[in-house]
C-alpha positions in Angstrom: -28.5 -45.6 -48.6 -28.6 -41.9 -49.3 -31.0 -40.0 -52.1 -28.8 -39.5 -55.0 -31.2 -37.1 -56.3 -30.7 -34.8 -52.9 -27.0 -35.2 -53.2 -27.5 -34.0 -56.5 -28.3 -30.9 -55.5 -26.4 -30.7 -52.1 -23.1 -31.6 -53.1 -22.7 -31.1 -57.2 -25.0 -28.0 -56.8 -27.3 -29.3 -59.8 -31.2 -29.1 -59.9 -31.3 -31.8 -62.2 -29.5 -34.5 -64.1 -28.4 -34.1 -67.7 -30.2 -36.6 -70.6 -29.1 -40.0 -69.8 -27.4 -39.5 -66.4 -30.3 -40.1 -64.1 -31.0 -43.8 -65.5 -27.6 -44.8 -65.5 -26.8 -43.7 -61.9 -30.3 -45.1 -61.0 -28.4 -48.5 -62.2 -25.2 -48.3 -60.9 -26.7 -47.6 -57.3 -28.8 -50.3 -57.6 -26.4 -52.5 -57.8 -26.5 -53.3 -61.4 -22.9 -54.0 -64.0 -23.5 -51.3 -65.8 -21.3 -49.9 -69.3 -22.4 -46.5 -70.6 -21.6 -45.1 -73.7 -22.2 -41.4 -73.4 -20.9 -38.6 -75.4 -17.8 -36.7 -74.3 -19.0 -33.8 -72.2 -22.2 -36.0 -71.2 -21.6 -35.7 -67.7 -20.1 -39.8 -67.3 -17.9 -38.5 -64.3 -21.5 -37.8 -62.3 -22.7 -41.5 -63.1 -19.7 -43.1 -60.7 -19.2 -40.2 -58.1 -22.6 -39.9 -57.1 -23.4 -43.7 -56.4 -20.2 -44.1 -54.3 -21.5 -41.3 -52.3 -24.7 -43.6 -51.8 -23.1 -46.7 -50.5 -20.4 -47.6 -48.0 -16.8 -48.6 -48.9 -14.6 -46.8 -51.5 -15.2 -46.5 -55.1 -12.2 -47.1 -57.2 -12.0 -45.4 -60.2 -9.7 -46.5 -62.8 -8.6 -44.3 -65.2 -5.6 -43.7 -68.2 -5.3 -40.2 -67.8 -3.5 -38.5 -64.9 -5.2 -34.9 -65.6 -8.7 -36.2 -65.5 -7.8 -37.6 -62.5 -6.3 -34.5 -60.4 -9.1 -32.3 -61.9 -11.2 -34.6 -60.4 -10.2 -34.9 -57.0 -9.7 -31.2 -56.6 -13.2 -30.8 -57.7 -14.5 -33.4 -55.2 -12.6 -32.4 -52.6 -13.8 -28.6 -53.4 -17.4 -29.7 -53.1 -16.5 -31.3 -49.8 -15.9 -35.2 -50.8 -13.3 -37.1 -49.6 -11.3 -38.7 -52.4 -7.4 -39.1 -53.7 -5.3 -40.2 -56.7 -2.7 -42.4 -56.7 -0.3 -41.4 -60.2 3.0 -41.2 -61.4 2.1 -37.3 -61.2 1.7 -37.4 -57.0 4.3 -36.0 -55.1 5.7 -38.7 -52.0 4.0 -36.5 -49.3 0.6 -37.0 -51.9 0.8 -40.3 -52.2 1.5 -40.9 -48.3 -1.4 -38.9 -48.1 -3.7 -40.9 -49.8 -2.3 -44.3 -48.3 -2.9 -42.9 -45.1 -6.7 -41.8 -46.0 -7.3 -45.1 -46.6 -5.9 -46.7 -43.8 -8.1 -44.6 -41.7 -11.8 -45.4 -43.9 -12.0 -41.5 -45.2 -11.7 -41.9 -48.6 -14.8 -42.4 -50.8 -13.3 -42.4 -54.3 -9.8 -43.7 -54.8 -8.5 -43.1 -58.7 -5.7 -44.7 -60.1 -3.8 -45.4 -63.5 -4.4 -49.0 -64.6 -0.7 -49.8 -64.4 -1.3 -50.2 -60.4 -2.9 -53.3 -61.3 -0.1 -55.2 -62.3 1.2 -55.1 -58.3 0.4 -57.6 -55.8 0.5 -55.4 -53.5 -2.0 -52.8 -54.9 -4.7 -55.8 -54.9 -3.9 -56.8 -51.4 -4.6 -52.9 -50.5 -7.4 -52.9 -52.3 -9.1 -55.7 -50.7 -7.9 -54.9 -46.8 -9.9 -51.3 -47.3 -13.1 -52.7 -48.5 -13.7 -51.6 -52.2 -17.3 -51.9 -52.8 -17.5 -50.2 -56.7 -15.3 -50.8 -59.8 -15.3 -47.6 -62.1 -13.5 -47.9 -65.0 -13.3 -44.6 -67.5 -11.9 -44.9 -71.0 -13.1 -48.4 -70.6 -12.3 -48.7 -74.6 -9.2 -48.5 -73.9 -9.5 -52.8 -72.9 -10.7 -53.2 -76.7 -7.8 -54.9 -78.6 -9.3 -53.8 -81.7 -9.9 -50.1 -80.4 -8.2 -47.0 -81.3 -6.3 -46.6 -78.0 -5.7 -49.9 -76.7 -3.8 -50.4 -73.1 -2.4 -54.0 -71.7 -3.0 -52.9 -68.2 -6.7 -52.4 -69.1 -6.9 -56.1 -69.3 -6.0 -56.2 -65.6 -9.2 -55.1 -64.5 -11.7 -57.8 -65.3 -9.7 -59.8 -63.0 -9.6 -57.1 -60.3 -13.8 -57.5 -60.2 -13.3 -61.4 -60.1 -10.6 -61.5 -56.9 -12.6 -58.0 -55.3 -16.2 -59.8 -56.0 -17.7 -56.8 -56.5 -20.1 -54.4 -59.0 -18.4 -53.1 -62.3 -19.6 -49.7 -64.0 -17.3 -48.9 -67.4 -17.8 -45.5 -69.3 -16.6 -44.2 -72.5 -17.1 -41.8 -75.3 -16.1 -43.6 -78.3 -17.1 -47.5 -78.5 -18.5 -49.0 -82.2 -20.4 -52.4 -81.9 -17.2 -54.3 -82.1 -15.3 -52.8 -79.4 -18.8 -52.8 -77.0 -18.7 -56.8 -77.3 -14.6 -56.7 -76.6 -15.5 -54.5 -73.8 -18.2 -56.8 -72.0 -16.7 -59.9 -73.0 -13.0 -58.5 -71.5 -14.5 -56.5 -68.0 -17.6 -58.7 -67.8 -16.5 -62.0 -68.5 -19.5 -62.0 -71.1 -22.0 -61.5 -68.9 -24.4 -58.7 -69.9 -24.3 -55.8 -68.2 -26.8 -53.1 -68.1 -25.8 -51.1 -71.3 -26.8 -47.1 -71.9 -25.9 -45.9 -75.3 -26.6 -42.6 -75.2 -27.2 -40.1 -78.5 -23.2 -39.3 -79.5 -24.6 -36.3 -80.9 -22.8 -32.6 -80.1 -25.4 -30.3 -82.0 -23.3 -27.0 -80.3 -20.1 -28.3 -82.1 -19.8 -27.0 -85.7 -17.9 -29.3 -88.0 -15.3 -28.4 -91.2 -12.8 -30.5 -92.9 -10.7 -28.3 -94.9 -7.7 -29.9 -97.6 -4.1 -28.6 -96.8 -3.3 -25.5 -98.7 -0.5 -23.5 -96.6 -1.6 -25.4 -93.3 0.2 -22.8 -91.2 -1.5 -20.0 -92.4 -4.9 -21.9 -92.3 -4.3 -22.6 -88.5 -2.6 -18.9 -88.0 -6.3 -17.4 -89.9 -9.0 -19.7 -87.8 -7.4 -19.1 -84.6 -6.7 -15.3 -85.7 -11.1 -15.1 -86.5 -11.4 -16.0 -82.5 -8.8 -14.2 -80.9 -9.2 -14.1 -77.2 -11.0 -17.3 -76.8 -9.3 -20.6 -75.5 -9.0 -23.3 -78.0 -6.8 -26.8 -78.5 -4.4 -27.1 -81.9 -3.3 -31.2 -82.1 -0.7 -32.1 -84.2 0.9 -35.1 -85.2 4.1 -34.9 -84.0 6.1 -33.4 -80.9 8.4 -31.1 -82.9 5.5 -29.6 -84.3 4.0 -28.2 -81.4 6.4 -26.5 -80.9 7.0 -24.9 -84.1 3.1 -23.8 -84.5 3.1 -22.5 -80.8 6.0 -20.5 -81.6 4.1 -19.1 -85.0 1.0 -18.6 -82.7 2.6 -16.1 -80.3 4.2 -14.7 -83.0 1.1 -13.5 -84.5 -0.3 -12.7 -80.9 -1.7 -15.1 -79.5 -1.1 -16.6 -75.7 0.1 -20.1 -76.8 2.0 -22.5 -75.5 3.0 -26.3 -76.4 2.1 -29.8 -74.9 3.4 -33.1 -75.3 4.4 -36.5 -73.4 8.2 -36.4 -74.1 8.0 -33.1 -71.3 9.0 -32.8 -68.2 5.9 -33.8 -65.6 6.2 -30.9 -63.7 6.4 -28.8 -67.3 3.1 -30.6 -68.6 1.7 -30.3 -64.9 2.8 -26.6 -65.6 0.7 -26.6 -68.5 -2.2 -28.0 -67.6 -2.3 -25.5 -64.6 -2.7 -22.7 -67.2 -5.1 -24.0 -69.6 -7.5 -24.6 -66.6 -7.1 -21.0 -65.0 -6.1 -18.9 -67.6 -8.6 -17.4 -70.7 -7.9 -17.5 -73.5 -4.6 -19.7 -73.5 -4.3 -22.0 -76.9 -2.2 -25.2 -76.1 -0.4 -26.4 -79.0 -0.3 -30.3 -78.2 -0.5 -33.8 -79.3 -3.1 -36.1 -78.3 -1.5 -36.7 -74.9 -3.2 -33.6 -74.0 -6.9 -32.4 -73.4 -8.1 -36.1 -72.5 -10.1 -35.4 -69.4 -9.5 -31.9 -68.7 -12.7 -30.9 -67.6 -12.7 -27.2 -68.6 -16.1 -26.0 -70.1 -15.6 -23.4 -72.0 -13.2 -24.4 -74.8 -14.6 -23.0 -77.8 -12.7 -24.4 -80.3 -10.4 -27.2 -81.4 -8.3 -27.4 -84.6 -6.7 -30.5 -86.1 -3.3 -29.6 -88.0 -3.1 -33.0 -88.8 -5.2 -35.5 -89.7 -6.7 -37.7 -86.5 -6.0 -41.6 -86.2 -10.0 -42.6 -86.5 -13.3 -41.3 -86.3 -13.0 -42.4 -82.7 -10.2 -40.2 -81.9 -11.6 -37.5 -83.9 -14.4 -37.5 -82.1 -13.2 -37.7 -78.6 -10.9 -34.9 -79.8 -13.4 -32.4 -80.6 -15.7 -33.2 -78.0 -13.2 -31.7 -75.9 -14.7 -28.3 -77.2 -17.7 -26.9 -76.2 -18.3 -28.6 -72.9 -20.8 -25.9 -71.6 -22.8 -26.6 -74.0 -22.3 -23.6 -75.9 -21.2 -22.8 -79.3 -18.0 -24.5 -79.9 -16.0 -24.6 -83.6 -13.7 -27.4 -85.3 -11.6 -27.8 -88.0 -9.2 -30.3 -89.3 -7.1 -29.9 -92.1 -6.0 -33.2 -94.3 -3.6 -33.9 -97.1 -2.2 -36.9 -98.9 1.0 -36.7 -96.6 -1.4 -37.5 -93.6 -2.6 -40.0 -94.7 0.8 -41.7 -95.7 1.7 -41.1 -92.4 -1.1 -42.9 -90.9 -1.2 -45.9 -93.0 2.7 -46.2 -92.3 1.8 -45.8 -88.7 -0.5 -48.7 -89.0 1.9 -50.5 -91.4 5.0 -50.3 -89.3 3.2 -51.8 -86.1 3.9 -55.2 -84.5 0.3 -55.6 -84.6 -0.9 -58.5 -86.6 -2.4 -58.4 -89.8 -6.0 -58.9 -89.1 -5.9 -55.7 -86.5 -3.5 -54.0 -89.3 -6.8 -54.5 -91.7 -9.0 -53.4 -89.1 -7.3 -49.9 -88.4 -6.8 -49.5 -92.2 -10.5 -50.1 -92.7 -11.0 -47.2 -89.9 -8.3 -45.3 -91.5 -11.0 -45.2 -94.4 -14.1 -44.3 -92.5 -12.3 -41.5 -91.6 -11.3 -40.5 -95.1 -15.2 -40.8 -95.7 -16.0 -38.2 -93.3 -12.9 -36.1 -94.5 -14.5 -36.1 -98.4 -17.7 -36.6 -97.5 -20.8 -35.8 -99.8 -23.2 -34.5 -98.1 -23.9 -33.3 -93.8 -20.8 -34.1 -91.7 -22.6 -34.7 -88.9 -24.8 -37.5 -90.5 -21.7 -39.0 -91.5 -20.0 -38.7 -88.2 -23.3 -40.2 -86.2 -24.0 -43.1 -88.8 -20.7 -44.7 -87.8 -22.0 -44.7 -84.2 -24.9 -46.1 -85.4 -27.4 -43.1 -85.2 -29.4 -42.3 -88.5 -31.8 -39.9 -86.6 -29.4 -37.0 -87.6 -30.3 -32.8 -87.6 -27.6 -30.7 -88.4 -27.6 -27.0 -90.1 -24.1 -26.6 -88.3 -21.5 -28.3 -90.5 -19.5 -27.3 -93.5 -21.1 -29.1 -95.8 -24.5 -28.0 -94.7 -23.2 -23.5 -94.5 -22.3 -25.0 -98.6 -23.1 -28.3 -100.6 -19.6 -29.0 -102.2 -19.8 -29.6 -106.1 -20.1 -33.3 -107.3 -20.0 -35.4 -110.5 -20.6 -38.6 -111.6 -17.3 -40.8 -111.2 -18.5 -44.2 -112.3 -16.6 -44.4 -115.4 -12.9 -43.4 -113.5 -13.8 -45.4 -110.4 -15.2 -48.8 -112.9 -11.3 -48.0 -114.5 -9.8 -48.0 -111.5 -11.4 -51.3 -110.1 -10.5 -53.1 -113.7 -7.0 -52.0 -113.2 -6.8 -53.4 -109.8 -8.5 -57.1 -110.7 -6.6 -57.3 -113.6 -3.6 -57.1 -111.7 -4.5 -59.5 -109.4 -4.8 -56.8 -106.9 -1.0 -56.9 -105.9 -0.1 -53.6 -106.3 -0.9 -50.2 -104.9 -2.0 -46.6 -105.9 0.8 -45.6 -107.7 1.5 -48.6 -110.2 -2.3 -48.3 -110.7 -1.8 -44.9 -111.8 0.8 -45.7 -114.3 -1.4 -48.3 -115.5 -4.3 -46.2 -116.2 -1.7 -43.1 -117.5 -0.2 -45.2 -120.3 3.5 -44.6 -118.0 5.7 -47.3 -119.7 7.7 -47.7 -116.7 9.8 -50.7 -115.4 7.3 -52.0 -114.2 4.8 -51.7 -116.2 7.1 -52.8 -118.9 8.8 -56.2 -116.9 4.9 -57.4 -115.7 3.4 -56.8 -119.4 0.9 -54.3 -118.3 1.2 -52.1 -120.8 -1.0 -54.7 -122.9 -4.0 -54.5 -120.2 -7.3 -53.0 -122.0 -7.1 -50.4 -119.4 -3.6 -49.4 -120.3 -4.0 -45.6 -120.7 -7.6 -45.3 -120.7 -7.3 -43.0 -117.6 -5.5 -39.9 -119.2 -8.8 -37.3 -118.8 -7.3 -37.1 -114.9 -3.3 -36.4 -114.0 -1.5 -38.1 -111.5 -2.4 -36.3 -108.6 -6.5 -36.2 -109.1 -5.9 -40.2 -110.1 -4.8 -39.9 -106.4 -7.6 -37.9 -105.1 -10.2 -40.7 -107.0 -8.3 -43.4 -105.4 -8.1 -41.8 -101.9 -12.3 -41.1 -102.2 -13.1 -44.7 -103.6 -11.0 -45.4 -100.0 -13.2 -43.0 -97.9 -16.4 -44.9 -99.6 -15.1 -48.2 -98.6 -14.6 -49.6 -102.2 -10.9 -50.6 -101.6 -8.6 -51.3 -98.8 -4.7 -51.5 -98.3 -4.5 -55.1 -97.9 -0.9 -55.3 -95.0 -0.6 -58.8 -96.2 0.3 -57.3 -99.7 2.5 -54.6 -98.4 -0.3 -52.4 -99.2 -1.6 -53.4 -102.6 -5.4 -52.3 -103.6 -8.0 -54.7 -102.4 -11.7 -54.3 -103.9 -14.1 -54.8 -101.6 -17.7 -56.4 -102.1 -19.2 -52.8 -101.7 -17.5 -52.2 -105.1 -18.9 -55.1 -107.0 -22.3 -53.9 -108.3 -19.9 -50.6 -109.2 -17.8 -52.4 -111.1 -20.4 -54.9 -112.8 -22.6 -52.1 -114.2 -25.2 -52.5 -111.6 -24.5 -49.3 -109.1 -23.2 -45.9 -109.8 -21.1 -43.3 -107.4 -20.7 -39.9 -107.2 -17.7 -38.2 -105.9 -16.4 -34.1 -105.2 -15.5 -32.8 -107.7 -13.9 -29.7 -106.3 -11.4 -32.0 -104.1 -10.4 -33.5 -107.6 -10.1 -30.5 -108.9 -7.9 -29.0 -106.3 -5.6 -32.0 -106.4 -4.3 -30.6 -110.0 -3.2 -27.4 -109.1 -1.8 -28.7 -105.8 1.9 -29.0 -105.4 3.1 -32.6 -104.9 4.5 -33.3 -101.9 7.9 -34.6 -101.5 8.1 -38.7 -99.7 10.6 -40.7 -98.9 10.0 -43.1 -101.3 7.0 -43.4 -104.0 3.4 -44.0 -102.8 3.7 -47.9 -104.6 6.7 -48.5 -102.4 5.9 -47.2 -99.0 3.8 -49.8 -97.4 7.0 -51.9 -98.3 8.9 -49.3 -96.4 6.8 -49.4 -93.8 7.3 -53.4 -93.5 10.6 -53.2 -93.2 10.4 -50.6 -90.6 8.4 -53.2 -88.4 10.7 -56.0 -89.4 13.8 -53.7 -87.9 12.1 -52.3 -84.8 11.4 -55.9 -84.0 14.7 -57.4 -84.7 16.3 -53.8 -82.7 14.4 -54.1 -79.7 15.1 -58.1 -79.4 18.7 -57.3 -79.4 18.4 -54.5 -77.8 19.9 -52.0 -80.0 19.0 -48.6 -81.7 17.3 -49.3 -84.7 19.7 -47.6 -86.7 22.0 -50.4 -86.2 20.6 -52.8 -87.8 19.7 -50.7 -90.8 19.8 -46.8 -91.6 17.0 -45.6 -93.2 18.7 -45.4 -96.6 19.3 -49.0 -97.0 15.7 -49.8 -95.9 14.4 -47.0 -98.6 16.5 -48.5 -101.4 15.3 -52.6 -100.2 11.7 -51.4 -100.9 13.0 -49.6 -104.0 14.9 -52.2 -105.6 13.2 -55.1 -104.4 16.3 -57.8 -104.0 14.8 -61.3 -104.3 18.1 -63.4 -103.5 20.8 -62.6 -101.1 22.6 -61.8 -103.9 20.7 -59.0 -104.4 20.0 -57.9 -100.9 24.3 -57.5 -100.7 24.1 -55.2 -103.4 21.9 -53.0 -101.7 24.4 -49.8 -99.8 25.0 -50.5 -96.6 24.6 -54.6 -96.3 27.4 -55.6 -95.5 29.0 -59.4 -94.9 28.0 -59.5 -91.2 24.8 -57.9 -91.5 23.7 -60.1 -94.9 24.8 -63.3 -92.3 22.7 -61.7 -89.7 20.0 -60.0 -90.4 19.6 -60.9 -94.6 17.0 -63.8 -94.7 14.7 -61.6 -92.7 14.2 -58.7 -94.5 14.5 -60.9 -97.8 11.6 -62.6 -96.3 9.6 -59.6 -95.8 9.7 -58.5 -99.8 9.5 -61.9 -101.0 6.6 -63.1 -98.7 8.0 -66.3 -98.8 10.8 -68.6 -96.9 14.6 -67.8 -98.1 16.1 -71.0 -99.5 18.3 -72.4 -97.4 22.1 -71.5 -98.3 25.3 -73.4 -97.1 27.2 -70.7 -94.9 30.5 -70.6 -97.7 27.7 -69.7 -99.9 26.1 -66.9 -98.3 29.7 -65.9 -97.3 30.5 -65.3 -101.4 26.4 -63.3 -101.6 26.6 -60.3 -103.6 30.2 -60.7 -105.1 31.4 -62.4 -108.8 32.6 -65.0 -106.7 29.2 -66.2 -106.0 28.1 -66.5 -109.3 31.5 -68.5 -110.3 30.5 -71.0 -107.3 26.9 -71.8 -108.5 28.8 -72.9 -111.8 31.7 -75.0 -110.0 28.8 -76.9 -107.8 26.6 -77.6 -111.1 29.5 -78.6 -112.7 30.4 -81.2 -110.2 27.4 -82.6 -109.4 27.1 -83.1 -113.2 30.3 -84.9 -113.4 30.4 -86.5 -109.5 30.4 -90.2 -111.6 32.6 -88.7 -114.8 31.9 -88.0 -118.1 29.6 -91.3 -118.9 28.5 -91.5 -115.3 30.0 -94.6 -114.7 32.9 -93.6 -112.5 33.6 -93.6 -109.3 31.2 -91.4 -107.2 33.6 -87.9 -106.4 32.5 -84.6 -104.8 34.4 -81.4 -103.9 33.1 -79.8 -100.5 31.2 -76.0 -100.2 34.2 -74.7 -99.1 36.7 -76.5 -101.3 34.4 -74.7 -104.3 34.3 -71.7 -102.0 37.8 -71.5 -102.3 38.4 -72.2 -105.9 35.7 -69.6 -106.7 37.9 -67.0 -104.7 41.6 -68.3 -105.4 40.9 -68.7 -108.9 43.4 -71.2 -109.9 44.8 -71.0 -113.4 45.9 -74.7 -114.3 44.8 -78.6 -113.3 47.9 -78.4 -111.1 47.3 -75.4 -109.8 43.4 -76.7 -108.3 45.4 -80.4 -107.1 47.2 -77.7 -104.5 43.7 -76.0 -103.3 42.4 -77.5 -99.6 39.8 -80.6 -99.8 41.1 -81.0 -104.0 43.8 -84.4 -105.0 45.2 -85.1 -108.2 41.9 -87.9 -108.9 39.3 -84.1 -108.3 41.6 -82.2 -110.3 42.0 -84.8 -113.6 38.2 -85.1 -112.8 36.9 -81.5 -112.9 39.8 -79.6 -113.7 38.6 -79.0 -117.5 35.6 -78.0 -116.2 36.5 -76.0 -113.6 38.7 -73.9 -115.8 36.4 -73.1 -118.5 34.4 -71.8 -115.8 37.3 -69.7 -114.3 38.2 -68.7 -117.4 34.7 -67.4 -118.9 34.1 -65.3 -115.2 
């Protein structure tokens, strides 16, 4: 077996390894499973390309992202090893290439996407040309429960079983829960050798900065390093565009970057980041992940990041050269509606829905953190041996107040609720807002009615978004989003514990302009629910979404809050066939419970006068079924007999003999009945 430490030097031109690589490789060529956690730009590429230059066989590298894996094959093949990719990116002449390589015993590192896995033929390849390494990068990507879950992931631990050989996983971003998904799901369970490495990026300056004029703020921070390459993400496709456009514009070389492109357009792209200075790709987060180029020096966020995990793999994309490297990311109440709708509107099931909610409010803690960034970022990794000096909050110590009094408030309101409803009912409650609500649920008699007016509406929402970032209360998806307290707030809330919170971020939520939703903060996670409910029902029938509901009728569901079918038919744009098809559902979704069951004549009459007139006819006659004393002769009129009386409307006892399923003995039985009925609707 070669010296790992010559080839070091002879092939990757390095005198010596980087903190944490020599012990890992020293494992993996030893033979050992190994999983590494090692920052991004730690060098985690060196830990599986140098032991598969040490053994025989080929060293398969599994990987999500197709840019990480063509940098790296032109780099190896560059430095004079023999390796190939085999993506949805390859040209046929690449990928008969590769096959080809293989066939003949010259390849030393294979890399492929994980979706390979799934074909039979792939594993029958794999085992004719004697794989003697498993590498899998992004190996949180397996975690069910991580930010940036793949099926196909869960392929591979079955790979190692049929193969029968040594399995090394790297990532960036793993917390204790997803490290035991990721050994249990690659390694059956079975321990591997595990290297968490120090997550700390002391070159990378940190700042969180609250949306005022986003556009400008990205226009000035990239305007203060003109010249020097840098990464925007936003949230959505359109907007890269738009803020690449702005960019150039005001001078810059920018250009966008998304996953609805053309492959040859993002391949375009990536092309020009890597060889030109200076560029500034405008992108989502389908760009940047493994695109080994060194000398980034800075990355903005437009838009607020999913977790702490994505945020962190995100900037650690900056600054790979290990010198000075900048970040900022901007954040606003409308981000963080769209990410708790994101997580709302998923198929996911509600425990994982909690779970991403409760990340959702680590990374709120970060964004109105107290006191050093960087502590804040490393304690969620699990570091408390933190030095800084190169974070926002550490260049100036944002201004702070004692909130135990507005947060204890706060907390009352929700228990004495029964924590059903969400931020902005809250805030009526402890505004004195005698709304509908407030008025029809007899809150307005609460003790904490009104006790909240020191604070408008909008720093009420700054408190409530800050008591979220400390982990006092969580959206609970089970309650459409209602206010949970968590046990962190007890002692709070009992008298026993007190919390400070920023005061300047309350203070700038007065004089910042609302921002225009859809619908109101208390009824979005209802939206949201409904969403899920239609993108489920549209994709089993294989329709646009649109079809089963447009987005007005969904907005005025979670507005109104139908609790029959009755109701649901008088919301715009459910109509007869739609109530019949898709009614029960969504009524299902607001009401939390099982629709009562409802003959079909019934449901046919939901949401018209005629509906009403029928529950009246079928009381009537079951009243009367054995006449007046209830001594008669057992009679009954069927659904649709009293469907049809209910529409027809009959004006005499002669008139209801001639209706279908009625005689002369029904009519002399429930005519009077009938027709007092009739005649009152």
């Amino acid at each position: 077996m070669a010296d790992p430490t010559a080839l070091l030097s002879s092939v990757f031109g390095f005198d010596a390894f980087r903190p944490g690589q020599g012990e890992v490789v020293e494992a993996v060529v030893a033979g050992q499973n190994t999983l590494a956690i090692m920052p991004t730009g730690g060098g985690k590429s060196l830990c599986y390309q140098l032991p598969a230059l040490c053994r025989d066989g080929v060293t398969v590298v599994i990987s999500p992202l197709i840019a990480l894996m063509r940098d790296q094959v032109r780099a190896l093949r560059a430095a004079g090893v023999k390796a190939g990719a085999l993506t949805s990116g390859n040209t046929p002449e690449e990928t008969d290439e590769v096959f080809a390589a293989l066939e003949r015993g010259a390849l030393k590192l294979l890399y492929m996407a994980p979706e390979r896995l799934a074909s039979a033929g792939t594993r029958n390849m794999l085992r004719r040309v004697g794989v003697s390494l498993i590498a899998v990068d992004e190996a949180h990507c397996v975690s069910q429960w991580g930010h940036d879950f793949r099926p196909d992931y869960l392929e591979i631990g079955k790979l190692r079983h049929e193969l029968g050989v040594q399995l090394a996983a790297f990532t960036a971003t793993a917390d204790e829960e997803t490290r035991a998904e990721i050994i249990t799901r690659l390694f059956d369970g079975a321990a591997p050798q595990v290297f968490l490495r120090g997550f700390d990026r002391p070159n990378i300056h940190l700042t969180f900065v609250a949306k005022n004029a986003p556009r400008r703020q990205i226009l000035d921070f990239a305007g203060a390093r003109r010249g020097r390459s840098g990464i925007v993400y936003c949230g959505t496709r359109a907007k890269t565009q738009t803020l690449a456009q702005a960019l150039r514009e005001d001078g810059h070389t920018a250009c966008h970057y998304h996953g609805g492109m053309e492959a040859d357009d993002r391949r375009h792209v990536e092309h020009r980041f890597q060889t030109e200075d200076g560029l500034i790709v405008v992108a989502t987060v389908a760009f940047g992940m493994g695109v080994d180029k060194p000398d980034i020096r800075w990355v903005a966020h437009a838009d607020l990041p999913k977790s702490i995990e994505a945020y962190y793999q995100e900037i650690g994309r900056a600054g790979r050269d290990g010198a000075p490297a900048e970040t900022l990311t901007l954040y606003g109440p409308e981000d963080i509606r769209l990410r708790r709708s994101q997580i709302d509107e998923g198929i996911a099931p509600n425990e994982r829905k909690a779970a991403d909610h409760a990340r959702l409010n680590a990374l709120l803690g970060l964004a109105e953190a107290l006191i050093c960034r960087r502590a804040n970022l490393l304690a969620y990794f699990g570091e408390t041996e933190v030095t800084c000096g190169s974070c926002d909050l550490c260049d100036r110590p944002p201004e702070t107040f004692d909130a135990t009094t507005p947060v204890r408030m706060a907390l009352s309101a929700a228990l004495r609720t029964g924590e059903w409803f969400g931020m902005g009912h809250l805030t009526d409650i402890l505004l004195g807002q005698m709304t509908d609500k407030v008025r029809e649920r007899g809150h307005d008699t609460l003790p904490t009615f009104g006790v909240g007016k020191d604070y408008d509406r909008r720093q009420w929402q700054a408190i409530f978004r800050q008591m979220m970032g400390h982990d006092l209360m969580r959206p609970d998806p089970e309650r459409h989003g209602a206010l949970r307290m968590t046990q962190a707030a007890r002692p709070i809330l009992k008298g026993e514990a007190s919390i400070t919170l920023r005061r300047d971020t309350v203070q700038r939520a007065k004089d910042r302009p609302a921002v225009k939703a859809l619908v109101s903060d208390e009824d979005a996670p209802l939206l949201s629910a409904l969403k899920a409910k239609r993108r489920a029902l549209a994709e089993e029938a294989r329709l646009p979404a649109y079809m089963i509901f447009n987005d007005r009728t969904l907005i005025e569901m979670a507005e109104t809050r139908p609790q029959t079918l009755d109701q649901m038919a008088s919301v715009g744009g459910v109509g007869a066939t739609k109530l019949a098809k898709f009614g029960e559902a969504f009524l299902t979704v607001i009401t939390g419970a099982p629709v009562p069951d409802m003959h079909p004549a019934r449901r046919a009459l939901a949401g018209r006068d005629s509906g009403s007139v029928f529950d009246k006819l079928a009381e009537a006659q079951v009243s009367l079924a054995r006449g007046l004393e209830g001594t008669d002769k057992y009679l009954s009129c069927s659904h649709a007999t009293l469907r049809h009386i209910a529409e027809r409307r009959p004006g005499s006892v002669e008139d209801l003999a001639r209706v279908p399923g009625m005689n002369d003995q029904k009519a002399a039985r429930f005519g009077p009945a009938f027709l007092d009925i009739l005649g009152a609707a």
